[in-house]
C-alpha positions in Angstrom: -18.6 156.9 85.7 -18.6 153.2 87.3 -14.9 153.8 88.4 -15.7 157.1 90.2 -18.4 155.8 92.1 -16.4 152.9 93.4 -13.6 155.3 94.2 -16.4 157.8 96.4 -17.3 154.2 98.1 -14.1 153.2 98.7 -13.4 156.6 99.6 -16.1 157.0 102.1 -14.2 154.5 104.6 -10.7 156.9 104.3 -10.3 159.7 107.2 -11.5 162.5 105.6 -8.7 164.9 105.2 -7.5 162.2 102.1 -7.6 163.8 99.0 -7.3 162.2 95.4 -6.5 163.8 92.6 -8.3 163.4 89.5 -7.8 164.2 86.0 -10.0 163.8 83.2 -10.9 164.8 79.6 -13.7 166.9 78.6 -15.6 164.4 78.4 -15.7 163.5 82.1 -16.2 167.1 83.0 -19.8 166.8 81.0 -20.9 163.5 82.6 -20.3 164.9 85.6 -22.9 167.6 84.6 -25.6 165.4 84.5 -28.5 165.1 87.0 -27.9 161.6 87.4 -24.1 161.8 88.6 -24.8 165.0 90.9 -23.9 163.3 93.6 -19.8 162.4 92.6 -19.9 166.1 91.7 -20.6 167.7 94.5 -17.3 165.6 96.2 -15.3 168.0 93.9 -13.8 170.6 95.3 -11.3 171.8 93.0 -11.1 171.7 89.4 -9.3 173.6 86.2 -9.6 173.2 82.5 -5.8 172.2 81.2 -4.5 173.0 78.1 -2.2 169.7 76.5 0.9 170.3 77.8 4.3 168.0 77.5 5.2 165.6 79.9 7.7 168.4 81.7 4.8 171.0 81.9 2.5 168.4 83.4 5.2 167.7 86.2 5.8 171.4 86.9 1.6 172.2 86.5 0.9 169.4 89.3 3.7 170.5 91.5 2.6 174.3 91.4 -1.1 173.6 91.3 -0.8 170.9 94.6 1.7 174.4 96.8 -1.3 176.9 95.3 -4.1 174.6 97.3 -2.0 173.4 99.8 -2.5 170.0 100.0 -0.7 167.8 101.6 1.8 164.7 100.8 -1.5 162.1 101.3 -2.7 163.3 98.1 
């Protein structure tokens, strides 16, 4: 949680049409619940639950997921 509040910081001096992409395990997705870290959740504005997949899935999941939402090559 340290490292994603530096990253919204550091991020808060970007243009804002920067996007990063995150990805987490469970884990994150439950700290991010928390009262206390409401605020680096509401920056989120996109997020799936991913199965394990192999390292040629991933590649092929990122590429698809990044043409669904239609962001562009600064992410």
């Amino acid at each position: 949680m340290e490292v994603l509040r530096k990253l919204r910081l550091l991020f808060e001096r970007f243009p804002p049409k920067h996007n990063l992409v995150l990805f987490g395990q469970p884990d994150l997705l439950y700290a991010l619940s928390m009262k206390m870290n409401e605020d680096l959740k509401s920056r989120i504005t996109y997020s799936k639950t991913l199965m394990p997949l192999n390292d040629d899935d991933i590649e092929k999941y990122i590429l698809n997921e990044l043409e669904s939402v239609q962001l562009g090559a600064n992410t």
